[in-house]
MIDOSE-1310 file (N, C-alpha, C; in nm, 2 decimals, decimal comma, always signed):
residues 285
xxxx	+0,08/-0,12/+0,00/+0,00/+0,00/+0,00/+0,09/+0,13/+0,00; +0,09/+0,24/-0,07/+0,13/+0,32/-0,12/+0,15/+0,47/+0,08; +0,23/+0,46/+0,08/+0,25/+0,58/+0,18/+0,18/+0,71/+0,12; +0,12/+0,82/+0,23/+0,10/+0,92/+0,09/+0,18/+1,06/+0,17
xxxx	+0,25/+1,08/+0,04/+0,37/+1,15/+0,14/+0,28/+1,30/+0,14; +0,24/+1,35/+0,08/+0,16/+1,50/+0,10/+0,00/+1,43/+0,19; -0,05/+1,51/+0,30/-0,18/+1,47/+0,33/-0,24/+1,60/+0,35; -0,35/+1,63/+0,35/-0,42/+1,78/+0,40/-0,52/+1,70/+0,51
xxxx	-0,62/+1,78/+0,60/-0,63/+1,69/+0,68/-0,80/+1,79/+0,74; -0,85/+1,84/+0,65/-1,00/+1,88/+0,71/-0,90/+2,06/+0,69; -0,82/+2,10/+0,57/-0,75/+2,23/+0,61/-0,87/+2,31/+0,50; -0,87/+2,41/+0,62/-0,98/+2,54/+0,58/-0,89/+2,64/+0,58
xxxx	-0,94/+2,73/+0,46/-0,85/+2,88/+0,44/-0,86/+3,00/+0,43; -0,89/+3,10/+0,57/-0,98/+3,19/+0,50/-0,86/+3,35/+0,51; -0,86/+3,42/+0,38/-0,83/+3,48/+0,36/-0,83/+3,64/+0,47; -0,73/+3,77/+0,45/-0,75/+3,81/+0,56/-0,91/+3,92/+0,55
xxxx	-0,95/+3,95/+0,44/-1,09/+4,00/+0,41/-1,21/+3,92/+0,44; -1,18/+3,82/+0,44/-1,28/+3,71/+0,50/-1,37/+3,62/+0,46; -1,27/+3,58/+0,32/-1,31/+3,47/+0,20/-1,29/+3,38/+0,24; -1,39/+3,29/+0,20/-1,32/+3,12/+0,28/-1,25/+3,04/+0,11
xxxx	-1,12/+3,04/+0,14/-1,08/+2,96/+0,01/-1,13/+2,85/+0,02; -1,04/+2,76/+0,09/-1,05/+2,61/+0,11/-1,15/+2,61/+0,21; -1,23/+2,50/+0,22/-1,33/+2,45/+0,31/-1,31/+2,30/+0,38; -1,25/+2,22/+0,45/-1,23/+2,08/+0,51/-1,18/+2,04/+0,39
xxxx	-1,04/+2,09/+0,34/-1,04/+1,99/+0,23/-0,89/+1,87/+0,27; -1,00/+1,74/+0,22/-0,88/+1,65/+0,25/-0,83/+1,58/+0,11; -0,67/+1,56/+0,12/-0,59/+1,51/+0,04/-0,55/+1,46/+0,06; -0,43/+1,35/-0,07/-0,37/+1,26/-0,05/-0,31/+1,26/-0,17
xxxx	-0,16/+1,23/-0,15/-0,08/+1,24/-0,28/+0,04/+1,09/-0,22; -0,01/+0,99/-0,30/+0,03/+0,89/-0,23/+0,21/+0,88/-0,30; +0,30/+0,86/-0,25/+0,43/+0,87/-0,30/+0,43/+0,75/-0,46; +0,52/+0,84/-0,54/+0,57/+0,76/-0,63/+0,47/+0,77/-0,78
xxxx	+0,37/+0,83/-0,72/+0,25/+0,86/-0,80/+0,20/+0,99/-0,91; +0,14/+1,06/-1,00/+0,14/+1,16/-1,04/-0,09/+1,19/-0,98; -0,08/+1,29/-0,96/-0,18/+1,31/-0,88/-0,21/+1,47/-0,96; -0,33/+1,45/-0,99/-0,38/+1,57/-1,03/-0,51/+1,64/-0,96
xxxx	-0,47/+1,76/-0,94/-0,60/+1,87/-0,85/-0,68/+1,99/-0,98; -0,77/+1,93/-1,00/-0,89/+1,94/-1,14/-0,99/+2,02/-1,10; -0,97/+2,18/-1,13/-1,09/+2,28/-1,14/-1,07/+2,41/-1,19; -1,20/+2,44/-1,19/-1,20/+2,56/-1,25/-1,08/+2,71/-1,20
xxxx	-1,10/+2,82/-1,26/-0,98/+2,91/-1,23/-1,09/+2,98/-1,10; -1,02/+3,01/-1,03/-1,04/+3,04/-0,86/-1,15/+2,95/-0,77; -1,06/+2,79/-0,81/-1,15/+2,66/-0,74/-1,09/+2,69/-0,61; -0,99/+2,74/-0,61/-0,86/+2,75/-0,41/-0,76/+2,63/-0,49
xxxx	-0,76/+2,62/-0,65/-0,61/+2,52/-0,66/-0,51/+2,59/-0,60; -0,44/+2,70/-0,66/-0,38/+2,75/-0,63/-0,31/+2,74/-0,48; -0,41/+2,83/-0,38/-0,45/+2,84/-0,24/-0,40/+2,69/-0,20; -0,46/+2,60/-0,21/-0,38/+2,48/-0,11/-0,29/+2,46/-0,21
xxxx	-0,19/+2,46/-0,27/-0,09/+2,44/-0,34/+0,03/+2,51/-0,26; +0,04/+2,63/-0,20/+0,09/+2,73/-0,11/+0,08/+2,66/+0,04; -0,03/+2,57/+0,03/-0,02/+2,51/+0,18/+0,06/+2,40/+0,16; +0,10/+2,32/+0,07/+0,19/+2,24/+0,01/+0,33/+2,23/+0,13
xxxx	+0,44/+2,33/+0,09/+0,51/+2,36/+0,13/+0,56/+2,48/+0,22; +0,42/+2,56/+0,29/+0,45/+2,63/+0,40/+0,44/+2,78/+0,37; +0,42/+2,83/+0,24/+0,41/+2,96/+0,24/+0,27/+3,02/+0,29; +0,17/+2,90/+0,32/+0,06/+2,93/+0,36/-0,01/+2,85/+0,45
xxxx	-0,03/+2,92/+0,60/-0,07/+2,82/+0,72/-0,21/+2,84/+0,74; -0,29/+2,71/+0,73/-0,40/+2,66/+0,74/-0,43/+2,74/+0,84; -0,60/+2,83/+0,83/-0,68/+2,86/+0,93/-0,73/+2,76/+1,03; -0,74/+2,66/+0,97/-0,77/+2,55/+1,05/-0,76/+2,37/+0,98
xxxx	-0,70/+2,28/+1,07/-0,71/+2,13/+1,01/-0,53/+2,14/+0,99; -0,51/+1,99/+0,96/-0,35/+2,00/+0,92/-0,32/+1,94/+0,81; -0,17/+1,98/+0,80/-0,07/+1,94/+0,66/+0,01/+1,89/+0,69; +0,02/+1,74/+0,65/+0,17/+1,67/+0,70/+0,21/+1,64/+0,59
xxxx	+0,34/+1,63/+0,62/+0,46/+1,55/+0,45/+0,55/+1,47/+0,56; +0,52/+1,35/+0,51/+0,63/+1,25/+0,49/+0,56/+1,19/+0,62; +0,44/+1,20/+0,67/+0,39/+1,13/+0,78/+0,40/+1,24/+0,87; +0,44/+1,39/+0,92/+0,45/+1,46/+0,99/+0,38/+1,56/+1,00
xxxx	+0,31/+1,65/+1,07/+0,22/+1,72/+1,10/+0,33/+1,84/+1,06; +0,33/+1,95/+0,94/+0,43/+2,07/+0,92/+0,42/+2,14/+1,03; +0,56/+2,14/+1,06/+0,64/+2,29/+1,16/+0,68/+2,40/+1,13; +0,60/+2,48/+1,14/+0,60/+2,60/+1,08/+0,71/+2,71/+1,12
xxxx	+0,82/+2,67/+1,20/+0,92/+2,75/+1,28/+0,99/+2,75/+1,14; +1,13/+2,80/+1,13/+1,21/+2,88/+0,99/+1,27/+2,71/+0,98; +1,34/+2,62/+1,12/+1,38/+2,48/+1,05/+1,30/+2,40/+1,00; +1,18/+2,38/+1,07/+1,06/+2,33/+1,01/+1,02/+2,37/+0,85
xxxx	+1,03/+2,47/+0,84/+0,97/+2,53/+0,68/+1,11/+2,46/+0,60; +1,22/+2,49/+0,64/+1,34/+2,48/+0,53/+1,37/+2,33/+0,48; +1,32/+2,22/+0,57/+1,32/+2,10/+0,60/+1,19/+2,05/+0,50; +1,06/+2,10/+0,51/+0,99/+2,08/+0,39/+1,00/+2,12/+0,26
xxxx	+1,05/+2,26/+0,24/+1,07/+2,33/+0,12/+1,19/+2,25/+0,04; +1,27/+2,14/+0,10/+1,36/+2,05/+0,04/+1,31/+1,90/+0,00; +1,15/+1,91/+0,11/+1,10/+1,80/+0,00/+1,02/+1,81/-0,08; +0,95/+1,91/-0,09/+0,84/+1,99/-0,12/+0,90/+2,06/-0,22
xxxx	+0,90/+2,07/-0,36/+0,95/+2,22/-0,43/+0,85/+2,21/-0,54; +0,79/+2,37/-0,52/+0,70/+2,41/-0,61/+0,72/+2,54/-0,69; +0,64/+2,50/-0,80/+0,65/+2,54/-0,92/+0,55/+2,63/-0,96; +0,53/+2,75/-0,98/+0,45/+2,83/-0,97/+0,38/+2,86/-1,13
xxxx	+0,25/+2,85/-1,15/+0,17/+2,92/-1,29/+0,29/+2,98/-1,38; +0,30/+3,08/-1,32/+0,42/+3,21/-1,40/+0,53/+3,22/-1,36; +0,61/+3,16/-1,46/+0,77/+3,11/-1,47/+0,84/+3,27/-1,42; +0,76/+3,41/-1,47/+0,86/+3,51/-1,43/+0,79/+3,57/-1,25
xxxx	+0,74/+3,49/-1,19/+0,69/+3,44/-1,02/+0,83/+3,39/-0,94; +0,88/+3,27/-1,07/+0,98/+3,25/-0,99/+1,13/+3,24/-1,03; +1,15/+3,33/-1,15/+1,25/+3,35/-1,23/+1,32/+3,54/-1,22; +1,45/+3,53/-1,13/+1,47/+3,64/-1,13/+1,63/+3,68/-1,10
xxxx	+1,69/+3,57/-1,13/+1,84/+3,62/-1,10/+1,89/+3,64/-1,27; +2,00/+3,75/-1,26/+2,05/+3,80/-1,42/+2,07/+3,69/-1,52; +2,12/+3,57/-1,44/+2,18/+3,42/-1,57/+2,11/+3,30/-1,52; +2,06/+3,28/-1,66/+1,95/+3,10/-1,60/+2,04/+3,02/-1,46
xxxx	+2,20/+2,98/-1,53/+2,23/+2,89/-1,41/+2,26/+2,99/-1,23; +2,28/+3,08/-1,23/+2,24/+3,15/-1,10/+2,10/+3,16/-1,04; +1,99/+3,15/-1,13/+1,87/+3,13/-1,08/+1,92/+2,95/-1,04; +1,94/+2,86/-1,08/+1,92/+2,77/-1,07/+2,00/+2,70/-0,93
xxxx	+2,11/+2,81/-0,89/+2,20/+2,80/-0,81/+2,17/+2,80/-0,68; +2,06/+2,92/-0,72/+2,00/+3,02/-0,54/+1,98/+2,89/-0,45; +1,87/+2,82/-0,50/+1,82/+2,73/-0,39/+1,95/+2,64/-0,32; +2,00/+2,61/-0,39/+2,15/+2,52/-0,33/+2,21/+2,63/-0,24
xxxx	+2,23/+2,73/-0,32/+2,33/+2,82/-0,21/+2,25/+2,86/-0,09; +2,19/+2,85/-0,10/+2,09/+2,93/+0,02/+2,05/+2,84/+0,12; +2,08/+2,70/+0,07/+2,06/+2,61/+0,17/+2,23/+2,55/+0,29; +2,36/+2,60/+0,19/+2,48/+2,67/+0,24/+2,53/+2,51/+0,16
xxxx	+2,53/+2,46/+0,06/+2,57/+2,32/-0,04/+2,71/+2,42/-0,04; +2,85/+2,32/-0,05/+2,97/+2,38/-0,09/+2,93/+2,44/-0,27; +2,99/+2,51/-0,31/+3,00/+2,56/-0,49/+3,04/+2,49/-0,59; +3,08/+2,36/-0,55/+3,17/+2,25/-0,63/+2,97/+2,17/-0,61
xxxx	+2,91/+2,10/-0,54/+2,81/+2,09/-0,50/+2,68/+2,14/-0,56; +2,71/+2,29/-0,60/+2,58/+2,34/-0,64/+2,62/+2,37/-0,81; +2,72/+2,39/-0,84/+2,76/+2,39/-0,98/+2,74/+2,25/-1,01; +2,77/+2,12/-0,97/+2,74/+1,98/-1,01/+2,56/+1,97/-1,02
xxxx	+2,50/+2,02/-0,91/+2,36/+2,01/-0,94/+2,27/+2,11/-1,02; +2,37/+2,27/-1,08/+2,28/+2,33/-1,17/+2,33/+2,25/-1,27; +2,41/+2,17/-1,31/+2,44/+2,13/-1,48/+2,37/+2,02/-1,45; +2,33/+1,91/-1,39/+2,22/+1,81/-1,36/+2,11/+1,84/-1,40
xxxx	+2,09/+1,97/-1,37/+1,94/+2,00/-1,33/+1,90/+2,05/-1,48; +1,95/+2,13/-1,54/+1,98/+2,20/-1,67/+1,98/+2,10/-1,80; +2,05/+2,01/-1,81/+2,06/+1,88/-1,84/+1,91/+1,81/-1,87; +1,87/+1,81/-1,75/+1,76/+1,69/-1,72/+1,64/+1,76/-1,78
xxxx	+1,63/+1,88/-1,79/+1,53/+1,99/-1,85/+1,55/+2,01/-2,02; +1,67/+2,02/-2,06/+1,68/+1,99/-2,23/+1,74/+2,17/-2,20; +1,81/+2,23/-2,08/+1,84/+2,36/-2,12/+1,98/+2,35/-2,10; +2,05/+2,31/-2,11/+2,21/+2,29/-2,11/+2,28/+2,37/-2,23
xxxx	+2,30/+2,47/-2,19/+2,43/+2,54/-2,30/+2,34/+2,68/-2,27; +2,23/+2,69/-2,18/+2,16/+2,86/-2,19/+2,21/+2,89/-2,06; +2,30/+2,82/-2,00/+2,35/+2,89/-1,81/+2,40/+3,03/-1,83; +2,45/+3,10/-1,95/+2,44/+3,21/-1,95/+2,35/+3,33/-1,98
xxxx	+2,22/+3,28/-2,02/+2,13/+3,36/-2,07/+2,05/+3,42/-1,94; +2,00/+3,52/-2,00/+1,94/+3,62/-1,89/+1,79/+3,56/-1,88; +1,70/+3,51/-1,83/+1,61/+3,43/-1,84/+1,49/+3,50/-1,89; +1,45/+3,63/-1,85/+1,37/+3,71/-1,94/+1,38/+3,72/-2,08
xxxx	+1,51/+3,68/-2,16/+1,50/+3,67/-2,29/+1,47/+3,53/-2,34; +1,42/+3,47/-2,23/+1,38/+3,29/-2,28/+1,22/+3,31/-2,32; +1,19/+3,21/-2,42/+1,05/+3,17/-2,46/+0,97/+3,14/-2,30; +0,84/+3,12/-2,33/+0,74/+3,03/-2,20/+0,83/+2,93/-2,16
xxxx	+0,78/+2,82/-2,27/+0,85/+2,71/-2,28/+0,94/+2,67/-2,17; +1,06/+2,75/-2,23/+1,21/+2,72/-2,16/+1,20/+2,80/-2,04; +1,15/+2,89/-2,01/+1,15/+3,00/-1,87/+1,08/+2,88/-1,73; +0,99/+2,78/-1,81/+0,90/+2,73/-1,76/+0,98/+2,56/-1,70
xxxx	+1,10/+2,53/-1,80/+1,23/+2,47/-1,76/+1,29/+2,46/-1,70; +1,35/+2,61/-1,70/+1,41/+2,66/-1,58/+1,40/+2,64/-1,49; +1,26/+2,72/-1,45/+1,20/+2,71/-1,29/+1,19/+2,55/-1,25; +1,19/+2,43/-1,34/+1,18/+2,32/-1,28/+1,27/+2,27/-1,27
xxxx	+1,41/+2,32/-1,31/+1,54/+2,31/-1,26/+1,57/+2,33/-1,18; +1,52/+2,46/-1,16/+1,55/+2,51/-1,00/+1,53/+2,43/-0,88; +1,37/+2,39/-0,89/+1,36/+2,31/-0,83/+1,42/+2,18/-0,84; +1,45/+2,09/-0,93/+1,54/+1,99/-0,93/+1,63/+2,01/-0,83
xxxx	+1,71/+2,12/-0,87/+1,85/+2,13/-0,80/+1,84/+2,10/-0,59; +1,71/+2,14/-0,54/+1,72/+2,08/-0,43/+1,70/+1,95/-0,44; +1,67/+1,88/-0,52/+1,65/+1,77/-0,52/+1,55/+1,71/-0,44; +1,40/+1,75/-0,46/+1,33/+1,71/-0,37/+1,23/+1,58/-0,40
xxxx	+1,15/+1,56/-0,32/+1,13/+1,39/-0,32/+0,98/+1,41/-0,38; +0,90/+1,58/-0,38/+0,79/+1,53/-0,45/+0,74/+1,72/-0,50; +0,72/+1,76/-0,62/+0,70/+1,87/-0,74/+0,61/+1,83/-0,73; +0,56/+2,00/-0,72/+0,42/+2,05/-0,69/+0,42/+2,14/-0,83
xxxx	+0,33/+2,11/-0,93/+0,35/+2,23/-1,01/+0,20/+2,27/-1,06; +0,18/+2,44/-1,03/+0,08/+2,54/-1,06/+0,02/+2,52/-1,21; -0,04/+2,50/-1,26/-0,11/+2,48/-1,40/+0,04/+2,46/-1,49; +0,12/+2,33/-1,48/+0,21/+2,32/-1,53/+0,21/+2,35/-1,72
xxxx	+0,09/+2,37/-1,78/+0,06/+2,37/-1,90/+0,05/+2,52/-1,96; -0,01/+2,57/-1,90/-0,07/+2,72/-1,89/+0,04/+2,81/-1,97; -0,01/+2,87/-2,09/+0,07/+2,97/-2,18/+0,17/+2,93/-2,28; +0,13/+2,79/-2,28/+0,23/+2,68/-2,37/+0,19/+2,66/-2,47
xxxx	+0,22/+2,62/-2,64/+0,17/+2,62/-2,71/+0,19/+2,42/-2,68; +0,09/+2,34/-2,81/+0,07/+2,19/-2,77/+0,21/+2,18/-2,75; +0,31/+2,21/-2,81/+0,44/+2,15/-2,83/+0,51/+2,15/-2,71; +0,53/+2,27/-2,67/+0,56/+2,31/-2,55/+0,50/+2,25/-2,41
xxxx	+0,38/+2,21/-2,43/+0,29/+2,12/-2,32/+0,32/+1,98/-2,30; +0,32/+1,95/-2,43/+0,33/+1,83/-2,44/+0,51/+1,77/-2,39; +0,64/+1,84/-2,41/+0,77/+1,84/-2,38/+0,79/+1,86/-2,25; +0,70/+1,98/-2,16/+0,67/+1,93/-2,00/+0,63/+1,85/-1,95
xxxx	+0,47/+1,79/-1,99/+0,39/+1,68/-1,93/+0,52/+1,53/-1,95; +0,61/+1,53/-2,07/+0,68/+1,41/-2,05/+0,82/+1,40/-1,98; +0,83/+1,59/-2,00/+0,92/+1,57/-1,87/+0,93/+1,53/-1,71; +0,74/+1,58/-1,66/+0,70/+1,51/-1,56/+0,69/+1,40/-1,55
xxxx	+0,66/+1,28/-1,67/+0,62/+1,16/-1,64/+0,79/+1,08/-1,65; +0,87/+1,16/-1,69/+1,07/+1,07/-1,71/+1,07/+1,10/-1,55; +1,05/+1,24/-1,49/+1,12/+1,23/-1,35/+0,99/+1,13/-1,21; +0,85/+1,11/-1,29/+0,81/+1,06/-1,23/+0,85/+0,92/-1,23
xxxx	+0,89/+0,86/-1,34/+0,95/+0,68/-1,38/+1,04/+0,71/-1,26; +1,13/+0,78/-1,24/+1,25/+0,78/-1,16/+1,20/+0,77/-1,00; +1,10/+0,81/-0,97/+1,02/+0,80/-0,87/+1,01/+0,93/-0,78; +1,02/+1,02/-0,86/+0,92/+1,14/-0,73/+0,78/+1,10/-0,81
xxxx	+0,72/+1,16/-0,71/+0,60/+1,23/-0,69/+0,54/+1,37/-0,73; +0,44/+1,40/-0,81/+0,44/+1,45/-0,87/+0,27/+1,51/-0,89; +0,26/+1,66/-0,80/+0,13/+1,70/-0,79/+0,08/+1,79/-0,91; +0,00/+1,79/-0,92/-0,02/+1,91/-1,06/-0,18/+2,00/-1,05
xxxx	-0,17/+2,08/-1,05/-0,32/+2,13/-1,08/-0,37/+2,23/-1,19; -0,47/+2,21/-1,23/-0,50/+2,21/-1,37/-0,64/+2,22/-1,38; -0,66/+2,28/-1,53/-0,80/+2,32/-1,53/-0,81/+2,21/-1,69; -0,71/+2,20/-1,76/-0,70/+2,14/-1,88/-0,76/+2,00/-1,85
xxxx	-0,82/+1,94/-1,94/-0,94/+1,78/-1,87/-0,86/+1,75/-1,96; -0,83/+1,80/-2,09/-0,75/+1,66/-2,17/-0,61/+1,62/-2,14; -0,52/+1,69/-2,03/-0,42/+1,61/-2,02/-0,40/+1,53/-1,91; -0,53/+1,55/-1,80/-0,55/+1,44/-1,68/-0,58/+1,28/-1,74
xxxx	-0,66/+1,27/-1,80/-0,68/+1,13/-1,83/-0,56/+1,03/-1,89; -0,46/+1,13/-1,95/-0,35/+1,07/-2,02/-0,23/+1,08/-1,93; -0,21/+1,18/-1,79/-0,10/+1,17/-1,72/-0,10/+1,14/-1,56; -0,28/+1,11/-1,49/-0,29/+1,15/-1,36/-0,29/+0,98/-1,32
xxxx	-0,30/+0,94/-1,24/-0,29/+0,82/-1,21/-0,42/+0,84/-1,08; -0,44/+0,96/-1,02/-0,56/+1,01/-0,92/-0,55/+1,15/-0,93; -0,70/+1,16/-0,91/-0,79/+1,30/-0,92/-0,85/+1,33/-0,86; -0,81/+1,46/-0,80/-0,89/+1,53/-0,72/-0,97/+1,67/-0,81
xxxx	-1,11/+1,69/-0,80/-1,22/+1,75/-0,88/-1,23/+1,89/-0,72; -1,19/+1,94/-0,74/-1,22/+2,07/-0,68/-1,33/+2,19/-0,70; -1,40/+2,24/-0,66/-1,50/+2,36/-0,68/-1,54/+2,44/-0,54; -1,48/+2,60/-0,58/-1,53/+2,66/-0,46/-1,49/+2,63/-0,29
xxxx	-1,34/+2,59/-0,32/-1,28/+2,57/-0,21/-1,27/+2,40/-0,14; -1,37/+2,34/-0,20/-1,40/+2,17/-0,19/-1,40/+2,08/-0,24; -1,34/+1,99/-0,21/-1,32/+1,87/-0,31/-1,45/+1,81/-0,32; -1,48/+1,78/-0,44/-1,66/+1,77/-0,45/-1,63/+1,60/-0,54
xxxx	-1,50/+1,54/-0,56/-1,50/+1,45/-0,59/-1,38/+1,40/-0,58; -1,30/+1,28/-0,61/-1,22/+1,22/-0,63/-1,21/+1,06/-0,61; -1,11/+1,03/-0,76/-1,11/+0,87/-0,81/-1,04/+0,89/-0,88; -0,99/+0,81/-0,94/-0,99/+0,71/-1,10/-1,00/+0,88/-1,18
xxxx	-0,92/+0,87/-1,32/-0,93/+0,96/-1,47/-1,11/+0,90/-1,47; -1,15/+0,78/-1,49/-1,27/+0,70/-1,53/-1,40/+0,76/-1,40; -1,33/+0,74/-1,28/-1,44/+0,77/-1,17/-1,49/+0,90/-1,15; -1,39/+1,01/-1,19/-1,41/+1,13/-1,23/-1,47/+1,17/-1,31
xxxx	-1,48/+1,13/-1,43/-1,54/+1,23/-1,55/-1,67/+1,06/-1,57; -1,70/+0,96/-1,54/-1,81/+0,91/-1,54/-1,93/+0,98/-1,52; -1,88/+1,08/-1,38/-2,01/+1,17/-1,34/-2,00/+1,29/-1,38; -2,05/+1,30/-1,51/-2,07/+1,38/-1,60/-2,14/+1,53/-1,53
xxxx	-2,25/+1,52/-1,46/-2,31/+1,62/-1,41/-2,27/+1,70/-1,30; -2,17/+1,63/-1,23/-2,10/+1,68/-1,14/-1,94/+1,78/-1,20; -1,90/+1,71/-1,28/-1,78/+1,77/-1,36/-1,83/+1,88/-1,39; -1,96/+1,91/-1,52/-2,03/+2,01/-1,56/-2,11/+2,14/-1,48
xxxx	-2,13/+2,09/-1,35/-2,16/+2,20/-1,23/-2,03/+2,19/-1,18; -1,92/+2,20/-1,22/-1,83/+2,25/-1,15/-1,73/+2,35/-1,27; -1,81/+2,38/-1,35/-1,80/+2,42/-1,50/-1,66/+2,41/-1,54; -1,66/+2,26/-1,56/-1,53/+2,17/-1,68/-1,63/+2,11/-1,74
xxxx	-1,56/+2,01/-1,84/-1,64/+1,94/-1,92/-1,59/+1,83/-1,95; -1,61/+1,73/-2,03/-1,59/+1,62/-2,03/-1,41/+1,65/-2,15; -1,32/+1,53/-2,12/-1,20/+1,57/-2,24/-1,31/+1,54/-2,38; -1,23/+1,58/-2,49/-1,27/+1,64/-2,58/-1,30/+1,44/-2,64
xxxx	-1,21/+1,35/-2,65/-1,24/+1,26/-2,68/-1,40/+1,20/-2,63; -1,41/+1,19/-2,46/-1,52/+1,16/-2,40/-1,61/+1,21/-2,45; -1,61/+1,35/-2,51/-1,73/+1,42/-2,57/-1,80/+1,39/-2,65; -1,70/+1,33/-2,76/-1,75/+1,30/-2,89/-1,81/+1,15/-2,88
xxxx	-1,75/+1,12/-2,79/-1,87/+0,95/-2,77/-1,97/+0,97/-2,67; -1,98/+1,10/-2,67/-2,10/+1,11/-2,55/-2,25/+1,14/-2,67; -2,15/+1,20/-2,78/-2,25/+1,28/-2,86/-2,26/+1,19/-2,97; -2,20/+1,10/-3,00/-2,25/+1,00/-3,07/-2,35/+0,89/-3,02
xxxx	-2,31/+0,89/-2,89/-2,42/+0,81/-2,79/-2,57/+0,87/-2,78; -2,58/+0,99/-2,75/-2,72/+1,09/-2,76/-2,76/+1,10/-2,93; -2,70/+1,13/-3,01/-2,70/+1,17/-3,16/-2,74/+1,07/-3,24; -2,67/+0,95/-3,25/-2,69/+0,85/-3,38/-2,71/+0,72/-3,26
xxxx	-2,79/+0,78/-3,14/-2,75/+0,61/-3,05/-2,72/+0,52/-3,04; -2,57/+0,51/-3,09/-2,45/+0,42/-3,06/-2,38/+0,42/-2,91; -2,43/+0,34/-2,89/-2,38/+0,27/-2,72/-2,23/+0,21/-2,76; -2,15/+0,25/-2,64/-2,07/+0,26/-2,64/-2,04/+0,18/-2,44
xxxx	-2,13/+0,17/-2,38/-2,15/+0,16/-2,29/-2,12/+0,26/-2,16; -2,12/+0,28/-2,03/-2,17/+0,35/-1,93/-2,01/+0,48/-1,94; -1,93/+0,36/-1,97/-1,79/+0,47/-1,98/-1,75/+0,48/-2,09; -1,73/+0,60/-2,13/-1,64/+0,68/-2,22/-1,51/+0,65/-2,28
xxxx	-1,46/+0,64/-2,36/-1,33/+0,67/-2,35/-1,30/+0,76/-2,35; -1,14/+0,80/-2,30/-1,08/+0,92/-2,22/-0,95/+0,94/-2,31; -0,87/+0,87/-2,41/-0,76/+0,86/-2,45/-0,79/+0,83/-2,58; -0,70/+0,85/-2,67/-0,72/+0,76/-2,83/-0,72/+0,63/-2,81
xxxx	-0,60/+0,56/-2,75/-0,56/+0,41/-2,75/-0,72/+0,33/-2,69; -0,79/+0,42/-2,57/-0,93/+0,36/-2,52/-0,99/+0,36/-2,65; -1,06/+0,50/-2,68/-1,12/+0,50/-2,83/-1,10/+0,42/-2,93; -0,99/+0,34/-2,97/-0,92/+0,27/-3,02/-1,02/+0,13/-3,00
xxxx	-0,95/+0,07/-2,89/-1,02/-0,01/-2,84/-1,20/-0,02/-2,85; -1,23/+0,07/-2,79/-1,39/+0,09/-2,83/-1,47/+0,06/-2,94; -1,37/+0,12/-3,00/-1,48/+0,15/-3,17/-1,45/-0,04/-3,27; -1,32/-0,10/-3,18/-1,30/-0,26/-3,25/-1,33/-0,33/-3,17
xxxx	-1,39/-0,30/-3,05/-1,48/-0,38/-2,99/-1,62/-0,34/-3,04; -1,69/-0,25/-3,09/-1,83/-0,24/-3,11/-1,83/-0,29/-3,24; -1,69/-0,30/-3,35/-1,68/-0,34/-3,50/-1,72/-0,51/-3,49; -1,62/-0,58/-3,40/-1,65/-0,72/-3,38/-1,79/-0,74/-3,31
xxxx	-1,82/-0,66/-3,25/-1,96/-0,71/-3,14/-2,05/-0,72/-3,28; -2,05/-0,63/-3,40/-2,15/-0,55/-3,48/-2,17/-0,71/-3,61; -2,06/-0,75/-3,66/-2,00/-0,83/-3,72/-2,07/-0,96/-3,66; -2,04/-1,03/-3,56/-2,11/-1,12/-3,42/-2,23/-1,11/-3,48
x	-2,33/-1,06/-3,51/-2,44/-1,04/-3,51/-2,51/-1,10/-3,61
């Protein structure tokens, strides 16, 4: 049975005006796993994403990592923020020193790594991103894309045990999306963990292994890519929609009433399957 190294635990969050972000929301990001947090834009993804690693302490309920209830004293915070590294929406949020590999440096040095130490982990980290030979460039002159690299190099370089990343898609053209999402899924083979939140439905079903469905500060669902978007009317009051594949067999199901049966496919390779399973059933006949 799977440990789950991030937990939230009944954490409510109310802002200092007197919004309630989060409401009892509980989580679970079981180690080793890619975990997606699925809603609309100001569901509180964000907001518990900040409670992740400490920049933001629950009004009420708790946050443990690694089986520990967070300590919120400066050792406590520094001690999670090394297993914890998150990744913010907007690459220029967390992009600000004059040369990519000095952004990439900060976190090492700041943690007091010898310079022999932190130069071996920015060319690792740089490397492992596809940005190796830009350590001199000023990072404001980088694309999305690459700016969006960076910052996950940065985080690499502490080397932490589980990446939290803010709409890791967001501002990317497919190409660019697509060269992230598989950069998450190479460093998840290797075995971090790997949280994401997202409003995009078509790239959960292809990279989440579990889903959490968020609306209005609460988790109003979670399962299974399958257990999620089965309940169609719950996804849809939480204004997402079904991915773009599920759609089209939903509307061929209502339209030319071809049953397909109670689930969707979510992926091509399902749809695949589907349509030569209904060709042989049809043939059978």
């Amino acid at each position: 049975m799977s440990t789950n190294v991030i937990e939230t635990k009944d954490v409510s969050y109310q802002y200092p005006d007197g919004t309630l972000a989060l409401n009892k929301v509980k989580f679970q990001a079981p180690k080793g796993e890619i975990i997606a947090l699925l809603g609309p834009n100001g569901a509180g993804k964000s907001t518990l994403f900040l409670h992740f690693n400490g920049i933001l302490k629950p009004s009420s309920g708790t946050v443990v990592v690694d089986g520990k209830p967070m300590n919120y004293d400066k050792n406590g915070l520094v001690q999670v923020r090394q297993k914890v590294g998150l990744v913010f929406q907007n690459p220029d949020d967390q992009l600000f020193a004059p040369t990519v590999s000095e952004d990439v440096a900060f976190g090492p040095l700041n943690i007091g790594l010898h310079p022999e130490e932190v130069q071996k982990r920015v060319s690792e980290s740089l490397e492992k991103v596809g940005m190796a030979g830009y350590e001199d460039k000023p990072p404001h002159h980088l694309s999305g894309g690459q700016k969006k690299r960076v910052s996950i190099a940065g985080i690499l370089a502490m080397r932490p045990e589980i990446m939290v990343l803010d709409e890791p898609t967001s501002g990317l053209d497919p190409k660019g999306a697509f060269q992230i999402m598989k950069l998450l899924i190479e460093l998840n083979r290797e075995g971090m963990t790997i949280v994401i939140a997202t409003h995009d439905v078509d790239i959960v079903p292809i990279y989440a292994h579990k889903v959490y469905a968020i609306s209005k500060g609460e988790i109003i669902k979670e399962g299974s890519p399958h257990e999620i978007f089965e309940d169609v009317q719950t996804i849809r009051d939480a204004n997402l929609r079904l991915p773009h594949i599920a759609h089209l067999f939903e509307r061929l199901h209502k339209e030319d009433e071809i049953s397909f049966g109670r689930s969707y496919p979510l992926t091509v390779n399902e749809a695949k399957d589907k349509i030569t399973d209904k060709i042989k059933d049809n043939k059978s006949l």
